[in-house]
N, C-alpha and C positions, 0 to 999 in steps of 0.2 A: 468539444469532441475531437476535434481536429489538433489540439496539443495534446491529448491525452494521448491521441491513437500513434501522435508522431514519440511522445517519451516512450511510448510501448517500441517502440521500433529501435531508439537507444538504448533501454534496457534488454534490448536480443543483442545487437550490438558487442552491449559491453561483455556480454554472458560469451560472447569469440562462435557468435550464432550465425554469421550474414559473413562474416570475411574469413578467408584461408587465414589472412596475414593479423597477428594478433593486433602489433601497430597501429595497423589500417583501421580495424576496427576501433580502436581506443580513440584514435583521431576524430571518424564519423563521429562518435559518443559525444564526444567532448562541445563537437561542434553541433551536433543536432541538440544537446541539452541545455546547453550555455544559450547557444543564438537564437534557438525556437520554443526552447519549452522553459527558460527562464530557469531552469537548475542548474549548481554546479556539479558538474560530473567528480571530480576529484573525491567533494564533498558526501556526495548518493553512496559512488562506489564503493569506499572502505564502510559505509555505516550498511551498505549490502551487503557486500563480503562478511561482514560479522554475522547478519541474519541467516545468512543461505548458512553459516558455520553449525549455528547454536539456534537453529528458530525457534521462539518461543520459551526461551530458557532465561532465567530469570539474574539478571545483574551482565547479560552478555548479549542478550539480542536487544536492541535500541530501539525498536519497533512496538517493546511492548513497555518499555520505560514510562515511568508517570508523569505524564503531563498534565494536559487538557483534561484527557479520559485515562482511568486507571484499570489497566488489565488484571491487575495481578490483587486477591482479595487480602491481601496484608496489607496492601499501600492503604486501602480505604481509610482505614480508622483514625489514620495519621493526620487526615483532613477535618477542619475544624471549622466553625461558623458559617458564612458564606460559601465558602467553597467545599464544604463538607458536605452542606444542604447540594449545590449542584453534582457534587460525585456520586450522593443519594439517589440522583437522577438522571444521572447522565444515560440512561437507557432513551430516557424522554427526549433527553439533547444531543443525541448523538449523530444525528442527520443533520439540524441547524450546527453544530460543531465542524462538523464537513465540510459546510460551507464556506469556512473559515482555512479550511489547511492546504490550499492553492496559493491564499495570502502567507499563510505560514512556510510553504516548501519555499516561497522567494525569500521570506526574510531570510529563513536559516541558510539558502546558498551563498544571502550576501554577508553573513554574520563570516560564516564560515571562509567566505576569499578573503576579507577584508579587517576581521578579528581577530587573524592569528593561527587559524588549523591548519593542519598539517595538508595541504592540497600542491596536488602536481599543478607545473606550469600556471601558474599563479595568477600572473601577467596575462597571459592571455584568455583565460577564459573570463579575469575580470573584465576586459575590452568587450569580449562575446555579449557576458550577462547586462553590460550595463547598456548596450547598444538594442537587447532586446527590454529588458524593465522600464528603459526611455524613452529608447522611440519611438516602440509600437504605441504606447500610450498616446506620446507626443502626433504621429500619424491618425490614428483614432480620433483624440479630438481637434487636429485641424481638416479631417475630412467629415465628421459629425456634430461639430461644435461642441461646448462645452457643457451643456445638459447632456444632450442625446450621447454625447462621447462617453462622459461619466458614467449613466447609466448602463452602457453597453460592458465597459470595464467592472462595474462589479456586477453583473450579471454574470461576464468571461471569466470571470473569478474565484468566482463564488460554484458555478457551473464546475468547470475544471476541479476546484476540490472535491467535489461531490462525486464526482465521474472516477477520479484518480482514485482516491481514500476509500469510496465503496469498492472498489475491484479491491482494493487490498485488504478493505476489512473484510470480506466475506472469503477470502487463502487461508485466514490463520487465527482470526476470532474466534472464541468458543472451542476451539481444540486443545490439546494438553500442555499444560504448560512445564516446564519441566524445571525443579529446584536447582538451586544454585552449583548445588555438590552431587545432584542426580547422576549417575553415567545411564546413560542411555548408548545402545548400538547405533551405525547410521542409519541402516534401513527403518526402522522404530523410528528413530529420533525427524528424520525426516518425512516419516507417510503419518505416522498420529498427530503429527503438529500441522498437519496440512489438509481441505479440503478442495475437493474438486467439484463443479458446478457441469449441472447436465443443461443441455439446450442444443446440441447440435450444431451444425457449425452459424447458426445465426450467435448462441452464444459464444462462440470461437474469437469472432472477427470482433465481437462487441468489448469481449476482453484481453485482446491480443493476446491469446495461447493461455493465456495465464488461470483462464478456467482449469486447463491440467495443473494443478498448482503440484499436485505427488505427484506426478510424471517429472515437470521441471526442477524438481528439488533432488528426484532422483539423480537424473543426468543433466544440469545446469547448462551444459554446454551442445544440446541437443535443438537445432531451428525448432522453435513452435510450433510451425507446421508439420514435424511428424511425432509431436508427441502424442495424437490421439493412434500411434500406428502401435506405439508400444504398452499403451492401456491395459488392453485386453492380455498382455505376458502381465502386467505387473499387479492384476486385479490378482489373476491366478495363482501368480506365487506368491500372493500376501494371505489370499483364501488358505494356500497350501502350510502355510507358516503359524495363520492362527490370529494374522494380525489387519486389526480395523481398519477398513480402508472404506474411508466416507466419501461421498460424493450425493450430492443433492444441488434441489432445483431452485433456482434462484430464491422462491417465495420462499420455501423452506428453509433458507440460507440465512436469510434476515432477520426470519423471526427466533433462528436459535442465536445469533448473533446480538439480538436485540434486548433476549434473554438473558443473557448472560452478562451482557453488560449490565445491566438494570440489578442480575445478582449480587454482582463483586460490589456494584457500587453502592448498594443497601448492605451490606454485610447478612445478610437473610435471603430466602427462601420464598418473598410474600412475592404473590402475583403478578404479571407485568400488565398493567391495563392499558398502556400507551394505545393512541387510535390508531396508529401505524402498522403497530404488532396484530391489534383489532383485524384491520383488512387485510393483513396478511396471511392471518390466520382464518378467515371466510373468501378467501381469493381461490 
């Protein structure tokens, strides 16, 4: 909880949310992401700058690129044997996958300082990352030993994926995806590709702003804190305009999310019987 809520705090940061001075801000960033929450900021940055560009657009936001889990229902079919059967499924596995991409956001910031990408100030944030992926570790298990240490490390792990990756699949899953060659407007392009989650400010502080997910794609550059001020203007002019402006409650968020995965990744329309989906849908 406690690095989720601090990378939330770099990602307003970098957005030039918290400081007058761009600099200044880029600096915090680099340092709150690198030293505490084990990312490289260089690395995040440009593969967010292209999301916040193109969200949800296909061959340009990197968010929805095929990995693990396949967003997009043309990747599917491309998958074969094994991995065919689990993309079949991945509606099933996509919580246990979760679990999994806290250990993944570290590989990829060390791939990225250390393989070659294109990242500012190189040097230093390599010193950052590797002072936090070592040492906290190394601190951990010489203050818990090496069972108990271990176990607390992939639990912190595994936790933080799950904490990080759900806030971000429930922004932008399930909403429109937009083809290659599509032109889409901004205001379109950024509120259909985007949901917002209702909860009041209990959900506020749980997702660091990010619950306004169409408010902050709007104005990127706007502190979290007043994007629930501008809501209520931009509900209106999107009513006035004609165009969908979603927002729903967390339970409901997962299960269309959960559906939709389970869609793309069956290439059909059959049922999602997951038990997940089950109680979220008699929740």
């Amino acid at each position: 909880m406690l690095f989720t809520q601090t990378a939330f705090l770099a990602h307003d940061a970098a957005h030039k949310q918290i400081f007058t001075s761009g600099p200044r801000g880029e600096v915090f960033s680099r340092v709150v992401a690198n030293l505490f929450v084990g990312l490289s900021y260089g690395w995040w940055m440009g593969k967010h700058t292209r999301h916040h560009g193109n969200p949800n657009t296909v061959g340009k936001d990197g968010d929805i690129a095929p990995g693990a889990v396949v967003f997009v229902r043309d990747e599917a079919p491309k998958r074969t044997g094994f991995i065919g059967w689990l993309t079949a499924h991945q509606g099933y596995w996509f919580v246990p996958i979760l679990a999994l991409a806290g250990a993944d956001l570290h590989v990829s910031a060390l791939k990225a300082i250390f393989g070659g990408e294109k990242v500012g100030h190189r040097k230093q944030e390599a010193a950052l990352i590797l002072l936090r992926l070592v040492g906290f570790p190394v601190l951990v298990l010489l203050l818990l030993g090496p069972l108990l240490g271990a176990a607390f490390l992939v639990v912190q792990v595994a936790s933080f994926g799950i904490y990080m990756g759900g806030t971000f699949a429930l922004n932008h899953t399930g909403m429109m995806v937009i083809g290659r060659e599509e032109k889409v407007d901004y205001l379109r392009r950024q509120v259909l590709t985007s949901r917002n989650i209702s909860g009041g400010r209990p959900m506020e502080h749980l997702m660091g702003g990010l619950n306004f997910q169409i408010e902050h794609h709007l104005f990127p550059n706007m502190p979290s804190a007043n994007l629930r001020k501008v809501r209520p203007m931009v509900r209106e002019y999107c009513a006035e305009l004609g165009v969908v402006y979603v927002e729903n409650d967390v339970v409901t968020a997962w299960r269309v999310v959960l559906g939709y995965l389970h869609r793309v990744g069956a290439g059909h329309a059959d049922p999602f019987d997951c038990p997940a989906a089950r109680a979220f849908r008699t929740a």
